[in-house]
C-alpha positions in Angstrom: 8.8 90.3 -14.8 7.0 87.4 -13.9 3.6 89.1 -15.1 5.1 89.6 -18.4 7.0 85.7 -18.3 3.2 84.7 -17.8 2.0 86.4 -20.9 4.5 85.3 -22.8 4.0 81.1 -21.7 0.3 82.4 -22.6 1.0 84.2 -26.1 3.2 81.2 -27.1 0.6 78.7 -26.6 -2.1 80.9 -28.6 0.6 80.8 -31.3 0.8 76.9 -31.6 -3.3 76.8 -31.8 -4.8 75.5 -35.1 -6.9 77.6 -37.7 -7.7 77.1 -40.8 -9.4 80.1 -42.3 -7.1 81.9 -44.0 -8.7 85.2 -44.7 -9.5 84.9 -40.3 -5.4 83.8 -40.3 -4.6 87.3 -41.9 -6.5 89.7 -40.5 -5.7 88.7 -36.9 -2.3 87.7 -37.5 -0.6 91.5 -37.1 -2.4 92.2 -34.1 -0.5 89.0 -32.6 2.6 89.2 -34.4 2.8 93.1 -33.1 1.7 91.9 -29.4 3.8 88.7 -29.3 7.2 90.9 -30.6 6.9 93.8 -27.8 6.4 90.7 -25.0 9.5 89.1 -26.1 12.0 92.2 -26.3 11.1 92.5 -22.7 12.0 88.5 -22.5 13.9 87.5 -25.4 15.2 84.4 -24.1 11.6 82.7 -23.9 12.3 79.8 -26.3 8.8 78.9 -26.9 8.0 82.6 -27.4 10.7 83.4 -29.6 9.6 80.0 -31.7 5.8 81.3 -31.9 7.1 84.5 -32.9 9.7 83.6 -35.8 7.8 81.2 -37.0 4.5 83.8 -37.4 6.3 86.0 -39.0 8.1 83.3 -41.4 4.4 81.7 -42.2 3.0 85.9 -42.5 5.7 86.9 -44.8 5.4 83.2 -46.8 1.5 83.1 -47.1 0.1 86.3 -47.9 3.6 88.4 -49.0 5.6 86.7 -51.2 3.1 84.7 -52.7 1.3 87.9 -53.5 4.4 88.8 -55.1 4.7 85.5 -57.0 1.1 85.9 -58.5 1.5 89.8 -59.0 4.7 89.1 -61.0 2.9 88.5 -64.7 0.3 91.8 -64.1 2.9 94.0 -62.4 6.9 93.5 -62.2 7.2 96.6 -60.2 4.4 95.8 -57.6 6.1 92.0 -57.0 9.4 93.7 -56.2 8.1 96.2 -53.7 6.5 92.7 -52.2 9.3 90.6 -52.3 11.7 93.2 -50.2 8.7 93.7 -47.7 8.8 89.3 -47.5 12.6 89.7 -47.0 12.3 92.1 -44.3 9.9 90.2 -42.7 12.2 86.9 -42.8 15.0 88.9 -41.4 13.1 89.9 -38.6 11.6 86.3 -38.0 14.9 85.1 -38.3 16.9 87.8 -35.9 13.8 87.0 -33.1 15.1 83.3 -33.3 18.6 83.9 -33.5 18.6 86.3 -30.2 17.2 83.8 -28.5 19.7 80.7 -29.4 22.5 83.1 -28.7 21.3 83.9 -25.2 21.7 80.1 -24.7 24.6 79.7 -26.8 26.5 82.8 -26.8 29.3 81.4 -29.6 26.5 80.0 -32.1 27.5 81.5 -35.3 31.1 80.8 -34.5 30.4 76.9 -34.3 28.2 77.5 -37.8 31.3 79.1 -38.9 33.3 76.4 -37.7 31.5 73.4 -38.4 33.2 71.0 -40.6 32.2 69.8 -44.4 30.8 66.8 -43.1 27.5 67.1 -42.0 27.6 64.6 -39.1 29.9 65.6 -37.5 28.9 68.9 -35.8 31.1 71.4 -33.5 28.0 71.3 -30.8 24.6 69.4 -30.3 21.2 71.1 -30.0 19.1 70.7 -26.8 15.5 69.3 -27.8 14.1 72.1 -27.0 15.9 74.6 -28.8 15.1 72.6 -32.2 12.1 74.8 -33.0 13.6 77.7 -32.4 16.3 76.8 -34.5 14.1 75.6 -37.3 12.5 78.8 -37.7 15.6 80.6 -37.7 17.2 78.5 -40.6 14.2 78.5 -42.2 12.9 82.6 -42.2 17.1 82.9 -42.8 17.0 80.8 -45.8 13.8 82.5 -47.2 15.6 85.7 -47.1 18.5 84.0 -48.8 16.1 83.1 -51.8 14.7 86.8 -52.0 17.7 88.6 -52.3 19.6 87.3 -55.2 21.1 90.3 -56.3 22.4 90.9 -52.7 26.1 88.9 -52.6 26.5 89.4 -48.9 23.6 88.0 -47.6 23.5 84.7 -50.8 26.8 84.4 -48.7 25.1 83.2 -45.8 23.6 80.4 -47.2 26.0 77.8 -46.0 25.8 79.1 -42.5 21.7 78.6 -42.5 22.6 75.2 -43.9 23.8 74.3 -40.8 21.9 75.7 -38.7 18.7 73.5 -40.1 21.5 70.7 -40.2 21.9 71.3 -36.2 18.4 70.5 -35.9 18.1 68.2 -38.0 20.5 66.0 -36.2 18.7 66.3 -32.9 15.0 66.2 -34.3 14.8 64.9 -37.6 11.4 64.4 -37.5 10.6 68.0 -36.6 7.3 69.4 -37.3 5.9 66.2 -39.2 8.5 66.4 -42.1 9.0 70.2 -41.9 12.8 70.1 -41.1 13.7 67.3 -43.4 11.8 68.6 -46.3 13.6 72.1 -45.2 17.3 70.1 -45.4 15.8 69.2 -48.9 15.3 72.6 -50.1 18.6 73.8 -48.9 20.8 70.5 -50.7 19.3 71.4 -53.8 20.1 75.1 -53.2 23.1 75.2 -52.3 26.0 75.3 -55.5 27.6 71.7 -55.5 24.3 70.1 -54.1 23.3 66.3 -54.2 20.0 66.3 -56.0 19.5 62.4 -54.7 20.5 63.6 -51.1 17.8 66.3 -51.5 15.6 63.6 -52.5 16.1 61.4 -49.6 15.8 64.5 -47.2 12.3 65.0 -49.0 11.4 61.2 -48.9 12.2 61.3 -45.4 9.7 64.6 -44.8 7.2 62.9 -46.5 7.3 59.8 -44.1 7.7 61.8 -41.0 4.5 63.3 -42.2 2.7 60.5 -42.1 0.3 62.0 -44.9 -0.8 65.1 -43.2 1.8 67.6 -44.3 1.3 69.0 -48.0 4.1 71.1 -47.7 6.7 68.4 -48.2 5.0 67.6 -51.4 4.9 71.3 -52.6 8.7 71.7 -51.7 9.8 68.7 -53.5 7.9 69.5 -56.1 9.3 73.0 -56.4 12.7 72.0 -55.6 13.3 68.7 -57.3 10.8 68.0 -60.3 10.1 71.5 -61.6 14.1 72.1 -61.8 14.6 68.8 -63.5 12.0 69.6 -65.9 10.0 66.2 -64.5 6.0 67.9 -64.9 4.9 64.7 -64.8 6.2 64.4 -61.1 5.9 68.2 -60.6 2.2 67.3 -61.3 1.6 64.4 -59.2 2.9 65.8 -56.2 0.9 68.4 -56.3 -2.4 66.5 -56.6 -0.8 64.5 -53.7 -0.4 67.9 -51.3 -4.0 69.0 -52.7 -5.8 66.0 -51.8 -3.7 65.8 -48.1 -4.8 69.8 -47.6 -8.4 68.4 -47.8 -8.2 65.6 -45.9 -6.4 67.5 -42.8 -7.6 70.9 -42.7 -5.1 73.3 -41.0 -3.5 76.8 -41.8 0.0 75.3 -42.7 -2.1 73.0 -45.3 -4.9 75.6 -46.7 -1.6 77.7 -47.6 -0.2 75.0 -49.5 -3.4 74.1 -51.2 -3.7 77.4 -52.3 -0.1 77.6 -53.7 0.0 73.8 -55.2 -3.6 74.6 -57.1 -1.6 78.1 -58.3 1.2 76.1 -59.1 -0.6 73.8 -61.1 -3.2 76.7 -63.0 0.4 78.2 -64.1 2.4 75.0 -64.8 2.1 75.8 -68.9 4.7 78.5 -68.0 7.5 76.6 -66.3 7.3 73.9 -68.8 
């Protein structure tokens, strides 16, 4: 057990490591994801693990499965489906990998989600620091699913419980991955029936800061969440050129991803307007 403890402090720290050659990204990705999973069944309580792991198969499913599907959707209907349940599966499995892993730590988790009161600050229990990655992938992969399977009531359903989940983390972390979780908070606020659009906004102002400039995802997100939905492409626009020109100043996967989808979003903006 302690062999296989070592490999798995070893394959979590590979995970973390920077690359930003997307085409590279894919085609050594499954090999990882595959190795990575059969590592932590045999420890599934390995936070940092369990993080790499969710969060690889959240990023997997997200870059080069549904937004396949997304850009397959005009040619062939039928062939963006078939990729949209694979993305779905693929979430659900990120986000079970995370879950199993909070739940060895807190065995009555999704009773406090189910208990946690309207108001958002004051939670039923208090994430440690170190679990706030884990927990961000889970909301996050959980939340993705959410979005994919509109025509499924029983898991739409769950979309207040992933809500707070990511609001867990947020409370102990909000500047998680450079702006991730608060631009994730934002996502979910203007999701969710009933939402505050300014509150969404702040959440996404706030990503943007924590970002410093080097995260073009928070610009993508509010974009997709905030301006396209309001009909703004004038903003839709401009935060877009602001997450293409940050992808090639800071040259990483997460960003190369997001260049790729904000110049798509961009080349097809005459159809959402």
């Amino acid at each position: 057990m302690l062999l296989v403890r070592n490999i798995a402090d070893e394959l979590a720290i590979q995970g973390q490591s920077e690359e930003d050659d997307i085409l590279l990204a894919r085609e050594a990705s499954a090999f990882y994801l595959k190795l990575s999973e059969s590592v932590l069944r045999q420890t599934p309580g390995h936070l940092p693990l369990a993080e790499s792991v969710a969060g690889g198969f959240t990023q997997y499913a997200y870059a080069f499965v549904s937004f396949e599907a997304d850009r397959t959707e005009a040619q062939d209907a039928k062939a963006a489906k078939r990729l949209r349940d694979r993305a779905a599966r693929l979430y659900w499995r990120a986000h079970r990998h995370a879950m199993t892993a909070l739940e060895l730590s807190h065995p009555d988790l999704v009773k406090a989600l189910n208990n946690t009161p309207a108001d958002r600050d004051s939670p039923v229990m208090r994430l440690p620091a170190d679990q706030v990655g884990v927990a961000y992938w889970a909301a996050a992969s959980w939340g993705a699913c959410i979005a994919l399977s509109k025509d499924k009531p029983d898991v739409v359903a769950d979309l207040p419980l992933a809500t707070r989940l990511a609001t867990l983390a947020w409370l102990s972390e909000p500047r998680h991955g450079s702006g991730a979780l608060a631009s994730l908070m934002g996502s979910f606020e203007a999701a969710r029936p009933g939402g505050s659009l300014l509150r969404a906004e702040a959440y996404f102002d706030q990503g943007i800061e924590a970002g410093q400039g080097r995260n073009a995802g928070v610009f993508v997100a509010k974009a997709e969440s905030l301006a396209m939905s309001s009909g703004d492409r004038a903003a839709f626009e401009a935060l877009l050129h602001q997450a293409l020109a940050i992808s090639a100043l800071h040259r990483n996967l997460s960003n190369e991803v997001m260049r790729e989808r904000a110049q798509w979003l961009l080349d097809t903006a005459d159809d959402r307007f």
